[in-house]
N, C-alpha and C positions, 0 to 999 in steps of 0.2 A: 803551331802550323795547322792549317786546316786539312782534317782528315780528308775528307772527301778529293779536295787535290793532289793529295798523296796518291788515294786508291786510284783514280781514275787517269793521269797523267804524267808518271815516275819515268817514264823515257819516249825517245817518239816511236815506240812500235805498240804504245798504246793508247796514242793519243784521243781522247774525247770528252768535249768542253764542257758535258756536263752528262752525269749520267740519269738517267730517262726512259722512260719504254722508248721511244724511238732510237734515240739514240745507240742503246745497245742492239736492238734489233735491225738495226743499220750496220754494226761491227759484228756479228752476228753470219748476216748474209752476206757480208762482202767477200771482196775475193781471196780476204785472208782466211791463213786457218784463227781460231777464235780462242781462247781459253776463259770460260766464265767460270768465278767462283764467291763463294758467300762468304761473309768472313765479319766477326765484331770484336769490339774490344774487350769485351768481359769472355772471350772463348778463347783461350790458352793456346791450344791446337789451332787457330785460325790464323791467330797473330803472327805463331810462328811458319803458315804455310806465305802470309801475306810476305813476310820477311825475306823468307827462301826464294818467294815467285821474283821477289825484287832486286834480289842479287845474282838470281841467276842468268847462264846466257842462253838467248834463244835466236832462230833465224831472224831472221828480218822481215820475211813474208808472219809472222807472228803475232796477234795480238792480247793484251792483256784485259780484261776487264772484271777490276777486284767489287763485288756491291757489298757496301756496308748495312747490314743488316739492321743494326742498331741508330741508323739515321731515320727522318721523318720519310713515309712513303717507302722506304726500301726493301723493309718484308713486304709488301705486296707486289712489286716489282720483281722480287726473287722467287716469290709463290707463282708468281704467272708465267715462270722460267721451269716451274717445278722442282725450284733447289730452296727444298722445305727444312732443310737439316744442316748446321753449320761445322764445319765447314764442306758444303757437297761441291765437287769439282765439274762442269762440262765443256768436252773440248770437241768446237766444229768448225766442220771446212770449209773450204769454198762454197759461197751458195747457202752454207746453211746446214749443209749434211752434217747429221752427228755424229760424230766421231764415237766419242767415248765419254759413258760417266763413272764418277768414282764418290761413293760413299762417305761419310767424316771418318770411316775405318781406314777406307785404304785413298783418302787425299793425303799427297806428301810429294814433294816437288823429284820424285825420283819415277814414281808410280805415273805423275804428268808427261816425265821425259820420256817414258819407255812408251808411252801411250801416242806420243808423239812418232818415234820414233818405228812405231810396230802396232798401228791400228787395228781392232779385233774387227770380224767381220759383219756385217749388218745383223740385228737381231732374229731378221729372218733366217740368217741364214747360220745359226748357232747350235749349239746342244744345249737346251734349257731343261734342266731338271724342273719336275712337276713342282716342286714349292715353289719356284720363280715366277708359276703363271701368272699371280697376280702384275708381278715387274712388268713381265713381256708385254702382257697385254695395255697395263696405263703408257708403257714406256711408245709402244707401235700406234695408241692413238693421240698422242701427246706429237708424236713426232710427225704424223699427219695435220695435226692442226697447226702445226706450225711450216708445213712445205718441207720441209726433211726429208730425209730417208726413211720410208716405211714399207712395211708388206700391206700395208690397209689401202683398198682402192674403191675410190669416191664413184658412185652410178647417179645417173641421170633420175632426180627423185618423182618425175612425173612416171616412170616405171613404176614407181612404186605404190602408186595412188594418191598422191600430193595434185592439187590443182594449180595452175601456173599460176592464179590468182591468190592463192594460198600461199608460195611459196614468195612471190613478190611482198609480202606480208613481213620474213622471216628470212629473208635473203644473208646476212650473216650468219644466221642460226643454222643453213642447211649445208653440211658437210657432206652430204649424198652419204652415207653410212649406216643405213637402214637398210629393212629388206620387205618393209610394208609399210603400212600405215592404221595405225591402231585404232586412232581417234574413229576411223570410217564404223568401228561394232561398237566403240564404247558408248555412246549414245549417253555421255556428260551431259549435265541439265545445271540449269544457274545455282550456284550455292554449295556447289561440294567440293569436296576437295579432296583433289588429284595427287595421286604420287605417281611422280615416272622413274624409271631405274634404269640408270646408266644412260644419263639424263644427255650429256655431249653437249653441245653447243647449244644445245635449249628450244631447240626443232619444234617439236611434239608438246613442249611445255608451257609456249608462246600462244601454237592454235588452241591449244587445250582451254588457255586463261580467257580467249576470246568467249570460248562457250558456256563457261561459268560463270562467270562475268563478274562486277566488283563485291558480289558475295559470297564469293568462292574463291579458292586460292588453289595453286599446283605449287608442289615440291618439287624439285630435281635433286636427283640423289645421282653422286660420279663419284668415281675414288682416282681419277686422273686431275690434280689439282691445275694443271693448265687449261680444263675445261669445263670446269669451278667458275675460275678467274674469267675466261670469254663468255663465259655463260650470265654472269651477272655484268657483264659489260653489257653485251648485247639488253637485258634486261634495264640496266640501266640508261642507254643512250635509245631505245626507245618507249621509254616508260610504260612499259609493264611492272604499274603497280604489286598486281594481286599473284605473283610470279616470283620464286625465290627458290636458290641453292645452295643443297649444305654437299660439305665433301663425305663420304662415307662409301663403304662395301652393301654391297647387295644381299647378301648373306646376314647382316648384320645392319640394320638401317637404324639411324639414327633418329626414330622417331617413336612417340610414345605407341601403346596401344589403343586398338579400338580408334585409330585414329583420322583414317580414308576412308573414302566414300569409292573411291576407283583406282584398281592399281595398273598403269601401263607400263610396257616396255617393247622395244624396239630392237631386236635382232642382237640383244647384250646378255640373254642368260646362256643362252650357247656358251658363252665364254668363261663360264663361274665352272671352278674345278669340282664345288660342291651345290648342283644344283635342287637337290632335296633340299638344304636349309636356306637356298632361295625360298622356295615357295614356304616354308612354315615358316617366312619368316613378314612374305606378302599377306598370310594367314592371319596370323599375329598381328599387324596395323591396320586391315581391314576389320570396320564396324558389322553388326551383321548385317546381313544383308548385302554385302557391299560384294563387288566386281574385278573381275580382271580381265584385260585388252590387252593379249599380248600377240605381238609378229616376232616369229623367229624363223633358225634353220633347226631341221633333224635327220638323225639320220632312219632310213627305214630299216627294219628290221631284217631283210634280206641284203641289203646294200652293201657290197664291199667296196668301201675305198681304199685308194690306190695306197701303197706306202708313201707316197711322200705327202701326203694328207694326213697323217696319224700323229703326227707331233704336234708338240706346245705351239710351236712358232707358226705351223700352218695355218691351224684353227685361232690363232691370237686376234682377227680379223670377222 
């Protein structure tokens, strides 16, 4: 029997004729609630969560949609979902809103029902212990690029020093999620090459390639893998050759030494819990000589903010 009708078609409350980025991003947003999960045949635990999802009973307003990882195309389809790890569970609701995600630790058709049945509250609005910053943070921009529930909120990027003609340029690429515009000091010249950090939709990575031109090249470095995944889309569907992304942390980048000519970034160290090995780590893949253009927020040294500014989930944005 072919797996793939299995996964995708086991009763009509989840029906769809073929699964697809569209497609699932269609069951996804609809008015249903959504259950996505990853699942292959050589993962033990997956098999048996596939098994459970398929005998068990759920409402009606319900849908299922199982992605077989170990099919052609379906890891990058579950990359671009963010469900890197098999078996990872996400269950969303109407619209689109995330409900809830659950780990290959605590995926298990019991953990699904109670999450169903007893939704936790939006991530903004949580008690995250300081190790989870990194979660909160990919998890609240992940969830903006996809229209979801987020505490992250997109600005008008001509505020920001973008020119309208700039922007028309890069029009998928700008999530408004910046707080300046970097490339305006960097004063990039043809032939070098760029790293940006906490690269998003590939905004800054796009104008940057223009200014280098085809003997130069820009990195984009994110550790939010659904902004990996749009980020070489976009890259791809408008052919920005000299323009490419890897997934990684900032603190730790994925790049040799001595290796940029110019490091930017855009309102995303604010957000690193350890921002000292940021920068020895900008230090570190800059050639001598080489540069950094960065726009961010700080706080000033007199400044008190309010308590409800002081937490993970505030500043995750």
């Amino acid at each position: 029997q072919d797996l793939t009708q299995t996964y995708c078609s086991y009763r009509s409350m989840a029906l769809i004729a073929e699964i697809n980025a569209e497609s699932v991003s269609e069951a996804i947003h609809g008015p249903e609630t959504t259950i996505v999960f990853t699942t292959a045949t050589w993962k033990k635990k997956s098999k048996q969560l596939l098994s459970d999802v398929m005998s068990a009973s759920f409402d009606d307003n319900v849908r299922i949609v199982a992605i077989p990882v170990d099919e052609d195309g379906m890891d990058e389809l579950a990359l671009s979902l963010g469900l890197h790890d098999i078996p990872t569970v996400r269950i969303y609701g109407a619209g689109g809103r995330l409900i809830s995600s659950l780990s290959p630790e605590n995926a298990s058709i019991d953990s699904i029902h109670a999450m169903l049945k007893s939704p936790p509250l939006p991530s903004c609005c949580q008690e995250v212990p300081d190790d989870d910053v990194y979660k909160l943070v990919s998890s609240s921009y992940a969830s903006t690029l996809q229209g979801t529930a987020s505490c992250c909120v997109s600005v008008d990027s001509t505020l920001n020093g973008y020119s309208a003609e700039d922007l028309k340029t890069v029009e998928t690429a700008n999530l408004g999620l910046g707080c300046g515009n970097p490339l305006l000091f960097a004063d990039l010249k043809e032939g070098e090459t760029v790293v940006d950090l906490g690269s998003g939709a590939g905004i800054d990575c796009f104008l940057a390639g223009t200014k280098v031109g085809s003997t130069g090249r820009v990195i984009g470095i994110d550790m939010t893998p659904e902004m990996v995944y749009k980020a070489r889309q976009n890259a791809k569907e408008n052919n920005h050759t000299n323009v490419s992304f890897r997934l990684g942390e900032i603190e730790y980048l994925p790049l040799a030494d001595n290796s940029a000519d110019v490091v930017i970034s855009n309102c995303v160290i604010n957000l690193s819990p350890d921002k000292q090995q940021v920068f020895r780590d900008m230090f570190r893949v800059l050639r001598p000589g080489g540069r950094l253009a960065i726009c961010d927020v700080i706080k000033r040294e007199n400044m008190i903010l309010p308590e409800s500014l002081r937490t993970a989930q505030a500043l995750a944005c």
